[in-house]
Every structure is written in structure tokens, then in C-alpha cells.
PDB file of the backbone (N, CA, C, O) and the ligand in Angstrom, with CONECT records:
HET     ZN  A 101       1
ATOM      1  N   UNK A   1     -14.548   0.389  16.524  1.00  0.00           N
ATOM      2  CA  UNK A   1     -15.000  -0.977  16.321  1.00  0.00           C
ATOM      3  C   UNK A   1     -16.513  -1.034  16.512  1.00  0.00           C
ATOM      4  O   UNK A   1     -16.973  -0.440  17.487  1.00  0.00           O
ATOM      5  N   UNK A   2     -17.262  -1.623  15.764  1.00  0.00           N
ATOM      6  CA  UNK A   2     -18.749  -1.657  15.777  1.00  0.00           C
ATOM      7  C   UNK A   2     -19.220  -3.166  15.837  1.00  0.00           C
ATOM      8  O   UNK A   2     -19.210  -4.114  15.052  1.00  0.00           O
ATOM      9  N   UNK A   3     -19.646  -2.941  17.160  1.00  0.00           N
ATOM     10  CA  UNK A   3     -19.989  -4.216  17.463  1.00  0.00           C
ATOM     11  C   UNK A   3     -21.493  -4.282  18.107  1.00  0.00           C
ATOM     12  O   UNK A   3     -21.966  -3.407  18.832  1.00  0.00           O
ATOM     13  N   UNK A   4     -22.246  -5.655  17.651  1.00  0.00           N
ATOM     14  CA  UNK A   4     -23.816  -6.027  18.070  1.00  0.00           C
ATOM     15  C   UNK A   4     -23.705  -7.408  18.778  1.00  0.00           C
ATOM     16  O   UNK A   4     -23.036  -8.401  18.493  1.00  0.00           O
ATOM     17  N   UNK A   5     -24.381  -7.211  19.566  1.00  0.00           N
ATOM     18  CA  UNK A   5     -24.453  -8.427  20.787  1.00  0.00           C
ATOM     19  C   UNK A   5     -25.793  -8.503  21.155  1.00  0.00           C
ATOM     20  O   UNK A   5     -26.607  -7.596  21.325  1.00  0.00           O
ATOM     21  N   UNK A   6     -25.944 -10.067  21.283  1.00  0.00           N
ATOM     22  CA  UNK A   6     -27.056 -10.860  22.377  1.00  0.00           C
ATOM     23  C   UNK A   6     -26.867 -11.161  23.416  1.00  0.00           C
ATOM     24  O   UNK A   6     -25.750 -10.797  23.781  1.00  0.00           O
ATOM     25  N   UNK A   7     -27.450 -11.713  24.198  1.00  0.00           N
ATOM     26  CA  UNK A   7     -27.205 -12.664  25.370  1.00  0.00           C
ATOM     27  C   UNK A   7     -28.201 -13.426  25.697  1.00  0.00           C
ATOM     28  O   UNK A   7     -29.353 -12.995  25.739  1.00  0.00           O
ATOM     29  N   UNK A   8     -27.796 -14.971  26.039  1.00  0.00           N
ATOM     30  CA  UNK A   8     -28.841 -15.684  26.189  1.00  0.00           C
ATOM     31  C   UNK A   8     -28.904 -16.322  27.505  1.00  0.00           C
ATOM     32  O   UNK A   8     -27.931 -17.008  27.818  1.00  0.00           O
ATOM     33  N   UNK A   9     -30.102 -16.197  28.525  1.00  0.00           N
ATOM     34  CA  UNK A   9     -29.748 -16.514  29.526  1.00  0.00           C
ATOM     35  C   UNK A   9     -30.041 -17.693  30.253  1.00  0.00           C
ATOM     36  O   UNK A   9     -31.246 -17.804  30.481  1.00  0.00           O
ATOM     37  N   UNK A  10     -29.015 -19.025  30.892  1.00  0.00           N
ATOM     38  CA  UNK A  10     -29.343 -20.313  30.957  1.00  0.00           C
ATOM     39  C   UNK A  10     -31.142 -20.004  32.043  1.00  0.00           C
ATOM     40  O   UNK A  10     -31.372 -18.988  32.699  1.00  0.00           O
ATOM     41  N   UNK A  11     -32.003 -21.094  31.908  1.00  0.00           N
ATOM     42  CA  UNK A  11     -32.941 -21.288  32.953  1.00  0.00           C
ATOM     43  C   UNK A  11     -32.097 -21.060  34.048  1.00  0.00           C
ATOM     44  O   UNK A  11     -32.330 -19.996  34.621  1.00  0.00           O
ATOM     45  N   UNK A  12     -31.202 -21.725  34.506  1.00  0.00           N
ATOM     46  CA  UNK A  12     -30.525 -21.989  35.535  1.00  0.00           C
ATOM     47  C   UNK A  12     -29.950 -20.748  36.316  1.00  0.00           C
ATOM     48  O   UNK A  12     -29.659 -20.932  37.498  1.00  0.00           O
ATOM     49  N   UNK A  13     -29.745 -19.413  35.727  1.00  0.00           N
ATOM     50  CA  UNK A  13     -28.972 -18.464  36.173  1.00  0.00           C
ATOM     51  C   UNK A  13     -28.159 -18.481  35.958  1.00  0.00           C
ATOM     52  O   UNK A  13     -27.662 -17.588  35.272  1.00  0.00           O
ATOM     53  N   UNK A  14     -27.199 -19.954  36.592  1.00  0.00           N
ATOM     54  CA  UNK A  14     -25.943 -19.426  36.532  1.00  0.00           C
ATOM     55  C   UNK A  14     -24.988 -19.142  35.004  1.00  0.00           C
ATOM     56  O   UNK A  14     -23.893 -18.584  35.076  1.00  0.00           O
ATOM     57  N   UNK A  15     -25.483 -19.538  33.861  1.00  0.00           N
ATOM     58  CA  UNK A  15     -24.839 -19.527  32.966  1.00  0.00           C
ATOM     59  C   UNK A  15     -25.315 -18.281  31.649  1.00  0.00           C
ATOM     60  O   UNK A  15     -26.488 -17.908  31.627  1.00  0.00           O
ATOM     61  N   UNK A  16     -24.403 -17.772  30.713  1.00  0.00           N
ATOM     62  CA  UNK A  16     -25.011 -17.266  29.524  1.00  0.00           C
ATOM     63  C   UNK A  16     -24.299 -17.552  28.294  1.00  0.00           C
ATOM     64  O   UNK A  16     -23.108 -17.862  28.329  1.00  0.00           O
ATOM     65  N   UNK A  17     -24.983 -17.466  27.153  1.00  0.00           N
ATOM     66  CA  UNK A  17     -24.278 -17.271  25.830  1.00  0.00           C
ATOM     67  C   UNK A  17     -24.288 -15.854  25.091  1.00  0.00           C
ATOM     68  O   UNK A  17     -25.290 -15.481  24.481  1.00  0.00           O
ATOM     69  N   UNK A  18     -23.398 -15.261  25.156  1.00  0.00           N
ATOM     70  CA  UNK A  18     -23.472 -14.320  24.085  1.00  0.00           C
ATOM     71  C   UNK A  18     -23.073 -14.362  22.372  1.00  0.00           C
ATOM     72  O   UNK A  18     -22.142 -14.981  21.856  1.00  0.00           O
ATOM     73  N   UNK A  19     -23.536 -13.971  22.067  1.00  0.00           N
ATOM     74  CA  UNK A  19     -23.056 -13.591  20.531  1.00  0.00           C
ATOM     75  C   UNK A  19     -23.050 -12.612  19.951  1.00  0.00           C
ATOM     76  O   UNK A  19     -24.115 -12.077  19.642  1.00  0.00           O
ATOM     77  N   UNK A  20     -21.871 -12.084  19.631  1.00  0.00           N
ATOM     78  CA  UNK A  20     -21.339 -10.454  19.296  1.00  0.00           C
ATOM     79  C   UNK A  20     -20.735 -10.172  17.429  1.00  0.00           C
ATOM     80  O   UNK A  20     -19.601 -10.496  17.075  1.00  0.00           O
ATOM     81  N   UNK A  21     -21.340  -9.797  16.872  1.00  0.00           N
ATOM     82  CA  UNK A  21     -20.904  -9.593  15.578  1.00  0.00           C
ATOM     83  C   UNK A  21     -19.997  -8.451  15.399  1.00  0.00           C
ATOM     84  O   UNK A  21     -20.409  -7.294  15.476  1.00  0.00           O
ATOM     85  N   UNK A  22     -18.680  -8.773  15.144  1.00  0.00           N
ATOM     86  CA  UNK A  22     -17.861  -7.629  14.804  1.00  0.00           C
ATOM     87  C   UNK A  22     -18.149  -7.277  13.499  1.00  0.00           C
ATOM     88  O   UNK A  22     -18.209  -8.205  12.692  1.00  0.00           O
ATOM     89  N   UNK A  23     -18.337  -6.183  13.115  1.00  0.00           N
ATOM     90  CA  UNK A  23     -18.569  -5.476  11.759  1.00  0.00           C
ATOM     91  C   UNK A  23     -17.162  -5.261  11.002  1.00  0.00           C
ATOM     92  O   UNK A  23     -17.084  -5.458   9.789  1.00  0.00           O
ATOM     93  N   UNK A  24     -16.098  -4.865  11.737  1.00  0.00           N
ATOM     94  CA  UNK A  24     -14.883  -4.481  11.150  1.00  0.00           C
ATOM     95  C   UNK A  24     -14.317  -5.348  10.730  1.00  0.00           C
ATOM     96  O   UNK A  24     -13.456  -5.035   9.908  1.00  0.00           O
ATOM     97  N   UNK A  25     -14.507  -7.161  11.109  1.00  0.00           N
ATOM     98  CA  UNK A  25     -13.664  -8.051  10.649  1.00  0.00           C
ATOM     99  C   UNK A  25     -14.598  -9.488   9.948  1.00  0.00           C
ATOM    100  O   UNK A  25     -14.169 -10.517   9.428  1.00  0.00           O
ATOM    101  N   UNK A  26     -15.929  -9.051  10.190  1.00  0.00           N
ATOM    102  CA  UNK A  26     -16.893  -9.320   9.703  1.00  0.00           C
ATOM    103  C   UNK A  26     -17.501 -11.666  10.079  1.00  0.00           C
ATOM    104  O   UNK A  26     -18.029 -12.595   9.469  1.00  0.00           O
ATOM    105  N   UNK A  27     -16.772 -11.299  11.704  1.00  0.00           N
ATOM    106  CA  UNK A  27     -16.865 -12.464  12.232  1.00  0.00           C
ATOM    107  C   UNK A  27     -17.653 -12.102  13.215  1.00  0.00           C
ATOM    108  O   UNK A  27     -18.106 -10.971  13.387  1.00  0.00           O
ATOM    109  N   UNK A  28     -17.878 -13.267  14.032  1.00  0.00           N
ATOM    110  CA  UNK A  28     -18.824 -13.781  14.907  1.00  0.00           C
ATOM    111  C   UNK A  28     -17.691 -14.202  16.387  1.00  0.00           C
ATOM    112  O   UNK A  28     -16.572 -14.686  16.213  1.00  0.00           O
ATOM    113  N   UNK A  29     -18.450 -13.802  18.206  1.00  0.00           N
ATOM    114  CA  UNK A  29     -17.733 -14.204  18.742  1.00  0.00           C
ATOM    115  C   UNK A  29     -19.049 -15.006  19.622  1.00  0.00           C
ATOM    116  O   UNK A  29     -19.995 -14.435  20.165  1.00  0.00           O
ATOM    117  N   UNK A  30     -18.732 -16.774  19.562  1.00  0.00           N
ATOM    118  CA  UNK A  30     -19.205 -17.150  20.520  1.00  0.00           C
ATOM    119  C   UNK A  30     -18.665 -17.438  22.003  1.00  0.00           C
ATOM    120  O   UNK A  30     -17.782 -18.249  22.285  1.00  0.00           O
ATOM    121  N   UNK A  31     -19.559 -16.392  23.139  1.00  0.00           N
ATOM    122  CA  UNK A  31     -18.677 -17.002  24.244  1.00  0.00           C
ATOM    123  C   UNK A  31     -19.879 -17.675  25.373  1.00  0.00           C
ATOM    124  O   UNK A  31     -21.095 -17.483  25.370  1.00  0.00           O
ATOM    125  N   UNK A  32     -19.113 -18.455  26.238  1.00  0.00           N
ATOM    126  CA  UNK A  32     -19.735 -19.104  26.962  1.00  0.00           C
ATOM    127  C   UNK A  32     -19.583 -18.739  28.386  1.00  0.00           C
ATOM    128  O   UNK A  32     -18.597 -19.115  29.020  1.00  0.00           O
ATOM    129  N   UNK A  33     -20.797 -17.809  29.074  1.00  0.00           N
ATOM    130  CA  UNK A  33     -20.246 -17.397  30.262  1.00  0.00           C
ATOM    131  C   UNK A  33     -20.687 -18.363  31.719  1.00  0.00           C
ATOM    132  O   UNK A  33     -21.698 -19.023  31.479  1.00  0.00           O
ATOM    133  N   UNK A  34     -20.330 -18.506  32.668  1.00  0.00           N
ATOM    134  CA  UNK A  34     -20.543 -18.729  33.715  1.00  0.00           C
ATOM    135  C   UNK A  34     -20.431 -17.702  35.076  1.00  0.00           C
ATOM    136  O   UNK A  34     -19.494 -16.917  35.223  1.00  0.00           O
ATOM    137  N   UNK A  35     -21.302 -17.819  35.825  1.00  0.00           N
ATOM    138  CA  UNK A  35     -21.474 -16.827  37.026  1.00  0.00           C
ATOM    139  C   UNK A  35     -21.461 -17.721  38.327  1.00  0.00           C
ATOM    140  O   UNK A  35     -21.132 -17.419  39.474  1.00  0.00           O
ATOM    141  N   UNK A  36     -21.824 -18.667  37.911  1.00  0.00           N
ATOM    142  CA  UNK A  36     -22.386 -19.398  39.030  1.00  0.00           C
ATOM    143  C   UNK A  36     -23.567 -19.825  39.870  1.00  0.00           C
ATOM    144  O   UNK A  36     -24.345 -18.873  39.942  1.00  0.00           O
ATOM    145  N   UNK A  37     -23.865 -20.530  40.315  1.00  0.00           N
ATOM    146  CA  UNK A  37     -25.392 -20.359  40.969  1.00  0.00           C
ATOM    147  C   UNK A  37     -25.901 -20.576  41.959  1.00  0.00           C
ATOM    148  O   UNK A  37     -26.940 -21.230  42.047  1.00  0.00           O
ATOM    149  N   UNK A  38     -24.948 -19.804  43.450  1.00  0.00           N
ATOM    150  CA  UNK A  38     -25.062 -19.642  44.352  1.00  0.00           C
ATOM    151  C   UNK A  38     -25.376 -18.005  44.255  1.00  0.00           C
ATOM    152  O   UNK A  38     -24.829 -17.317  43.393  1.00  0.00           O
ATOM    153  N   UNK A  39     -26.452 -17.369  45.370  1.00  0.00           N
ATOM    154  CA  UNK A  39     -26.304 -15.936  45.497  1.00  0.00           C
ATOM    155  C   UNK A  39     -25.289 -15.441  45.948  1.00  0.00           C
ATOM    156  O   UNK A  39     -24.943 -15.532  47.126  1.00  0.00           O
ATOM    157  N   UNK A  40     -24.529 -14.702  44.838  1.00  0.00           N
ATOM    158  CA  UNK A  40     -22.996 -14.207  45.815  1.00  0.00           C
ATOM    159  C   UNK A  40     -23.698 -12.949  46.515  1.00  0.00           C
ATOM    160  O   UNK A  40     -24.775 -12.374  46.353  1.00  0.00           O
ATOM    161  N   UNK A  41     -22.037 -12.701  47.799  1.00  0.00           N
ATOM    162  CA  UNK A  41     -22.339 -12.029  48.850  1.00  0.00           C
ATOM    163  C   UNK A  41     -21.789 -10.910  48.414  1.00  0.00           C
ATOM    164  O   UNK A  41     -21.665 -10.839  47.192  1.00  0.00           O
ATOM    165  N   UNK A  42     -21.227  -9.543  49.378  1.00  0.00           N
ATOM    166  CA  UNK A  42     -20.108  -8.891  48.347  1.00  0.00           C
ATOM    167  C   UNK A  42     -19.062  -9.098  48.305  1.00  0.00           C
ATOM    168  O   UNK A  42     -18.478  -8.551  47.370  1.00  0.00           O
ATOM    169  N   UNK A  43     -18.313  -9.875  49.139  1.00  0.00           N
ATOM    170  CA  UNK A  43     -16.830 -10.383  48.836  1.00  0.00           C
ATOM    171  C   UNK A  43     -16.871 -11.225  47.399  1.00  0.00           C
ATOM    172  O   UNK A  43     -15.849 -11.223  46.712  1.00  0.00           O
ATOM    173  N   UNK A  44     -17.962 -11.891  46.979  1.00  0.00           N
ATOM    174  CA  UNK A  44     -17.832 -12.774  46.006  1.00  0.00           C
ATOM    175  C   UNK A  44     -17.935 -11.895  44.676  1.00  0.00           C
ATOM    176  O   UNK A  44     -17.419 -12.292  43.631  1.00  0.00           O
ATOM    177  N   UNK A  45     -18.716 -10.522  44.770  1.00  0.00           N
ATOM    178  CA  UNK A  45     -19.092  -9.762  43.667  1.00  0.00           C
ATOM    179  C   UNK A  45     -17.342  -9.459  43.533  1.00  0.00           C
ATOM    180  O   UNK A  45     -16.670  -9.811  42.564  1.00  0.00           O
ATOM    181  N   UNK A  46     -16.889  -8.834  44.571  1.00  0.00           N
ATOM    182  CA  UNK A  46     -15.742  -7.958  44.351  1.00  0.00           C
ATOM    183  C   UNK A  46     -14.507  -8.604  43.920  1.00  0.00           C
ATOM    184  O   UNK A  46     -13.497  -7.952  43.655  1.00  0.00           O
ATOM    185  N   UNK A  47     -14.581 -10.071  43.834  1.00  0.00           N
ATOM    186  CA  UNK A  47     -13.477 -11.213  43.399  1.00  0.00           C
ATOM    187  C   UNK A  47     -14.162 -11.387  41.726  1.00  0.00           C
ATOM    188  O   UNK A  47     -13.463 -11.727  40.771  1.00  0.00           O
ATOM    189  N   UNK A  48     -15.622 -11.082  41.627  1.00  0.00           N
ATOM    190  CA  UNK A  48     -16.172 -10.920  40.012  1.00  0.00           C
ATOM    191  C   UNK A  48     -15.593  -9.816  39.219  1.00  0.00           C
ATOM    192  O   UNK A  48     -15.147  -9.669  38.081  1.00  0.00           O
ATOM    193  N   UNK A  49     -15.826  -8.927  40.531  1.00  0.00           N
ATOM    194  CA  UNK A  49     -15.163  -7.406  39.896  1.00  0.00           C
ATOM    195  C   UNK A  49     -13.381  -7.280  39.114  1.00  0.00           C
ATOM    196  O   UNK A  49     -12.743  -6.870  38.144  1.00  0.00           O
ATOM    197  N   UNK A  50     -13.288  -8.082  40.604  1.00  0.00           N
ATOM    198  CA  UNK A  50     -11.767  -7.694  40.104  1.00  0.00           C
ATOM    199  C   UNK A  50     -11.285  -8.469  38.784  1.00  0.00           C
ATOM    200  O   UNK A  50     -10.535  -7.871  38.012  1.00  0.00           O
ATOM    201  N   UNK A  51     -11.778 -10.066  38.438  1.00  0.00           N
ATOM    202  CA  UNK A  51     -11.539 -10.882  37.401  1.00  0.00           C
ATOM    203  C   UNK A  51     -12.301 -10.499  36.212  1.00  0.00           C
ATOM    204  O   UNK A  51     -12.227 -11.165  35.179  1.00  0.00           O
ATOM    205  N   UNK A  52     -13.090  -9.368  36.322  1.00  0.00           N
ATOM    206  CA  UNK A  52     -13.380  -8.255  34.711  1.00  0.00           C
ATOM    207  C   UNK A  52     -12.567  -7.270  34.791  1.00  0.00           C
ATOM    208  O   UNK A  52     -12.430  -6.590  33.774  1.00  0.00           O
ATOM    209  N   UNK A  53     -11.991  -7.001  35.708  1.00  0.00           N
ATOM    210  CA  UNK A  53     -11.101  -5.598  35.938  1.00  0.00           C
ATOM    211  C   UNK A  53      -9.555  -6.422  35.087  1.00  0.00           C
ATOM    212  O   UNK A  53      -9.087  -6.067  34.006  1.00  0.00           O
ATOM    213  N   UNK A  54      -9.092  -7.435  35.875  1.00  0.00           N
ATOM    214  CA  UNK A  54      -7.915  -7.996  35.256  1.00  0.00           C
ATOM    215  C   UNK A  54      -7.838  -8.514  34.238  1.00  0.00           C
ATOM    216  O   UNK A  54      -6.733  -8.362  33.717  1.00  0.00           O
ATOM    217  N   UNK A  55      -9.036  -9.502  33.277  1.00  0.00           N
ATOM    218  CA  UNK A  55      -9.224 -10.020  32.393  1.00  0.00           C
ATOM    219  C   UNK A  55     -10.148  -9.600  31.452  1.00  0.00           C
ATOM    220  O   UNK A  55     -10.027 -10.038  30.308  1.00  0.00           O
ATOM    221  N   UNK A  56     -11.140  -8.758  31.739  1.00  0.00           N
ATOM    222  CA  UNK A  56     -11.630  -8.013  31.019  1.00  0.00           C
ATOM    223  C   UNK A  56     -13.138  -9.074  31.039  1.00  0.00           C
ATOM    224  O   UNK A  56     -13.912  -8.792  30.124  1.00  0.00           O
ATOM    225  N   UNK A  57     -13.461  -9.875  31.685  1.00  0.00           N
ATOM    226  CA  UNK A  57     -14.874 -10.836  31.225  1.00  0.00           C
ATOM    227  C   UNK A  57     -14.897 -11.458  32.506  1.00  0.00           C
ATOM    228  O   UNK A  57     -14.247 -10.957  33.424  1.00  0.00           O
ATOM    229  N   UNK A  58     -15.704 -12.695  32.710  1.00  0.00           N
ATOM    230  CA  UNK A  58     -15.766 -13.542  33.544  1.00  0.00           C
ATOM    231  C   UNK A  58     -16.333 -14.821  31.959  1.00  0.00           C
ATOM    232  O   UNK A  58     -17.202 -15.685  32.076  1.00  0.00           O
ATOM    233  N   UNK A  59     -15.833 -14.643  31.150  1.00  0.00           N
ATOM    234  CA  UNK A  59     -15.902 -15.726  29.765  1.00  0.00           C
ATOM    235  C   UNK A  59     -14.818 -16.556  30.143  1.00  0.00           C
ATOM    236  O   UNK A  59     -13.621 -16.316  30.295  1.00  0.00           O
ATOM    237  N   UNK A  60     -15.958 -18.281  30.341  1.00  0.00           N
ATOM    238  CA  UNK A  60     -15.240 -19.167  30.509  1.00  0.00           C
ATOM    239  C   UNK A  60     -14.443 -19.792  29.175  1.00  0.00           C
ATOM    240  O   UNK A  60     -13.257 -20.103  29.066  1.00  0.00           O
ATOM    241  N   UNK A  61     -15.777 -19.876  27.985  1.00  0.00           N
ATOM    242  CA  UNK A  61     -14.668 -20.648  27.021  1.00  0.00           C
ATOM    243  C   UNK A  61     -15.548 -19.382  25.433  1.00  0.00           C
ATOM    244  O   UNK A  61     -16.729 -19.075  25.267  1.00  0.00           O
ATOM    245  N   UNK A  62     -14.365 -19.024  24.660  1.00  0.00           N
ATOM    246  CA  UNK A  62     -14.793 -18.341  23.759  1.00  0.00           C
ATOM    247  C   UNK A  62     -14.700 -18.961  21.961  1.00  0.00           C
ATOM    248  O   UNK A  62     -13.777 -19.748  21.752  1.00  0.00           O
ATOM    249  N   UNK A  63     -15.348 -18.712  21.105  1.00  0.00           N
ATOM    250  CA  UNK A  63     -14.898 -19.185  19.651  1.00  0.00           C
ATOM    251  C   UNK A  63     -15.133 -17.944  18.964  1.00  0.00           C
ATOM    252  O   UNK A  63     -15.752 -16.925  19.269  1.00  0.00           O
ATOM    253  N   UNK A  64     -14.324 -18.385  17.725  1.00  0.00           N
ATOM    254  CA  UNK A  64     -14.612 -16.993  17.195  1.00  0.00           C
ATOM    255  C   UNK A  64     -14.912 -17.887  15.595  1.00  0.00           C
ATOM    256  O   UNK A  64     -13.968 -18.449  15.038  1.00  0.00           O
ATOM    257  N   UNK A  65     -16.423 -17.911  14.956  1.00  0.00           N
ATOM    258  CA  UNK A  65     -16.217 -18.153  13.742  1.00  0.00           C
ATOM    259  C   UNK A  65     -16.877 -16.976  12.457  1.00  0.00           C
ATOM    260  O   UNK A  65     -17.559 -15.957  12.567  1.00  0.00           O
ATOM    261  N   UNK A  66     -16.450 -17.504  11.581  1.00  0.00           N
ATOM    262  CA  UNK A  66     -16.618 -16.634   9.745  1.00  0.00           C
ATOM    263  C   UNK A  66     -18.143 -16.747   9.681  1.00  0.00           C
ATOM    264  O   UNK A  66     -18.836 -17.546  10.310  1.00  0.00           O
ATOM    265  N   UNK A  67     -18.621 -15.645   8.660  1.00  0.00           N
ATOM    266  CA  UNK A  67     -19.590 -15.418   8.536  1.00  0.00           C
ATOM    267  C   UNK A  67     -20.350 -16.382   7.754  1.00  0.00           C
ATOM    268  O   UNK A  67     -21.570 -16.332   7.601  1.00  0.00           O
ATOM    269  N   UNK A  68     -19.353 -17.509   7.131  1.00  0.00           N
ATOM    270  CA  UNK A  68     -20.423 -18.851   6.725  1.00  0.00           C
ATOM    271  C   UNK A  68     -20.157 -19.777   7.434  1.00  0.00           C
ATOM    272  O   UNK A  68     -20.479 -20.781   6.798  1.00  0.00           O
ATOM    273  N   UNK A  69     -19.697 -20.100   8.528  1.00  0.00           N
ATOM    274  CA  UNK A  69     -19.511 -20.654   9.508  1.00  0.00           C
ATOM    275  C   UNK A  69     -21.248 -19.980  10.379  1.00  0.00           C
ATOM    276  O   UNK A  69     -22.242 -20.582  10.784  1.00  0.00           O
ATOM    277  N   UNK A  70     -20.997 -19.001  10.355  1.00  0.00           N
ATOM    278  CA  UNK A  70     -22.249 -18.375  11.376  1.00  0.00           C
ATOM    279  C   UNK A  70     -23.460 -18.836  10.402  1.00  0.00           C
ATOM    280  O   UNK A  70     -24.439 -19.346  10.947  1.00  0.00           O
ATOM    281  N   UNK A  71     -23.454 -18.724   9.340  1.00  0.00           N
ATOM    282  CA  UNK A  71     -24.660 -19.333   8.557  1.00  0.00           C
ATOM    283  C   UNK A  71     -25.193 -20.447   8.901  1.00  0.00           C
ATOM    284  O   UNK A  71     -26.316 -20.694   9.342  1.00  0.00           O
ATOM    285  N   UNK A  72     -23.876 -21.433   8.557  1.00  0.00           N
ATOM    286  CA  UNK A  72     -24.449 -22.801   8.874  1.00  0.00           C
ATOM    287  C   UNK A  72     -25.010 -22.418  10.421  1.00  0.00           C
ATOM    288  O   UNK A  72     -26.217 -22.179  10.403  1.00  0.00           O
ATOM    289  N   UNK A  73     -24.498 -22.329  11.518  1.00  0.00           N
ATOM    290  CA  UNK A  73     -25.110 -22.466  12.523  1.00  0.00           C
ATOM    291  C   UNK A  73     -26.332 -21.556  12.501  1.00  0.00           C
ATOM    292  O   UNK A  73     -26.849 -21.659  13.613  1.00  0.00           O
ATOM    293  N   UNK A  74     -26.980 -20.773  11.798  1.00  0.00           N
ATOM    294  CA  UNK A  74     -28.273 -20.370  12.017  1.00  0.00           C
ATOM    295  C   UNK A  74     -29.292 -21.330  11.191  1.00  0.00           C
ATOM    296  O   UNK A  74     -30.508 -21.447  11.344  1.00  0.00           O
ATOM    297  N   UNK A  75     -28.621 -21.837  10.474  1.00  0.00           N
ATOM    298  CA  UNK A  75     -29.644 -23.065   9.468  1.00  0.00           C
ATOM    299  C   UNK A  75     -29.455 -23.802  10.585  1.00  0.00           C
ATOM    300  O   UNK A  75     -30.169 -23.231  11.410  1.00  0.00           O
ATOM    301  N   UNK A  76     -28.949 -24.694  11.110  1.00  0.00           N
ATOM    302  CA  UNK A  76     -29.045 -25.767  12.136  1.00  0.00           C
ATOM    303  C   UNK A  76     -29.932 -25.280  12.956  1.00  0.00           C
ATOM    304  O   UNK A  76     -30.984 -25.891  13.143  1.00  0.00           O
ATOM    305  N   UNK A  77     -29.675 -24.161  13.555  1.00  0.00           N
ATOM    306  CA  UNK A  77     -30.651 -23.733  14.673  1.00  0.00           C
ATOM    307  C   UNK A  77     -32.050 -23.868  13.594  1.00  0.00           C
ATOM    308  O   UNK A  77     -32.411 -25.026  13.380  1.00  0.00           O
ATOM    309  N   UNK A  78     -32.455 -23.300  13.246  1.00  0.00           N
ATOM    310  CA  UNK A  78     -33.435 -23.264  12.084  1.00  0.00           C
ATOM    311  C   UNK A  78     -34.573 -24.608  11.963  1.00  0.00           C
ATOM    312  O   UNK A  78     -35.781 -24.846  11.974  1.00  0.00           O
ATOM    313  N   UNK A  79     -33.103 -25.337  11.829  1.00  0.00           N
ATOM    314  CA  UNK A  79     -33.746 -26.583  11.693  1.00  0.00           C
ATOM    315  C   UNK A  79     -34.186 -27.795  12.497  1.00  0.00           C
ATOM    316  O   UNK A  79     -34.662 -28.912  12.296  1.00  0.00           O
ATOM    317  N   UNK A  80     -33.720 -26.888  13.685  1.00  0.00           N
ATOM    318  CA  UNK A  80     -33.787 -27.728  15.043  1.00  0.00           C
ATOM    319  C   UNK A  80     -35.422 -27.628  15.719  1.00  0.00           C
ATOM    320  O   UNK A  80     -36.026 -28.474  16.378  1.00  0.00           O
ATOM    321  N   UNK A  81     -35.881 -26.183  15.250  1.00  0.00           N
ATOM    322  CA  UNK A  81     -36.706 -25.819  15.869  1.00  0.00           C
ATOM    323  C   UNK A  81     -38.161 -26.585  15.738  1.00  0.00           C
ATOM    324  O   UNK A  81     -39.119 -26.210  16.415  1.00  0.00           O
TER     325      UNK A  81
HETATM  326 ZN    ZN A 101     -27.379 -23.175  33.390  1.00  0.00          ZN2+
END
């Protein structure tokens, strides 16, 4: 599977956006992460650890859209600027 990714990181810390282009199915995955934004301690890392270990992310909410779906949203961005 060939995959390209960003990440965008909130001012705030606690949050990110990634965006990952799968090549093989030729979609887009938007996800929306959260970390939080207290300094965790290591009990708090190792409750992070384990919820990428069991679930594979700490991705709160994910979309997955088509490659003219991803268009429009780069013209919007585009046009926002
Ligand atoms: Zn934030």
C-alpha cells in the first residue's frame, strides 16, 4: 500500500489534522486527531500507548473522501486564502 501523509499541527498542541493519500484506491483520508493539552506524565503516555497498540491511532473522528471530492476542498482552501 503506498501511502503520503501531512500533518497539521493545532497552535494549541493539543490537536492535529492529517491527510494521507492512498495511491492504491486513489482516495483521501481526513483524520482529526486529539492528544490533549495537558503535559502528560508517564502513566498518561502509557494509556496513549496502549490505545495505538489496541486501536491502532489515538484518531478521534476520521473521513475518507474521492479524489474530486479532495479537489473541491483544495479550491476552497485556495480560495479562502
Ligand atoms: Zn487546538
Amino acid at each position: 500500500m503506498d501511502k503520503k501523509a501531512i500533518i497539521f499541527k493545532c497552535d494549541c498542541y493539543g490537536h492535529a489534522i492529517e491527510i494521507t493519500k492512498d495511491d492504491e484506491i486513489n482516495e483521501y483520508y481526513l483524520q482529526h486527531w486529539y492528544m490533549g493539552h495537558h503535559k502528560k506524565g508517564f502513566w498518561d503516555r502509557i494509556k496513549d500507548a496502549w490505545k495505538i497498540i489496541k486501536n491502532n491511532s489515538l484518531i478521534a473522528e476520521e473521513i475518507l473522501i474521492n479524489s474530486n471530492e479532495y479537489d473541491e476542498f483544495i479550491e476552497y482552501v485556495r480560495k479562502c486564502k
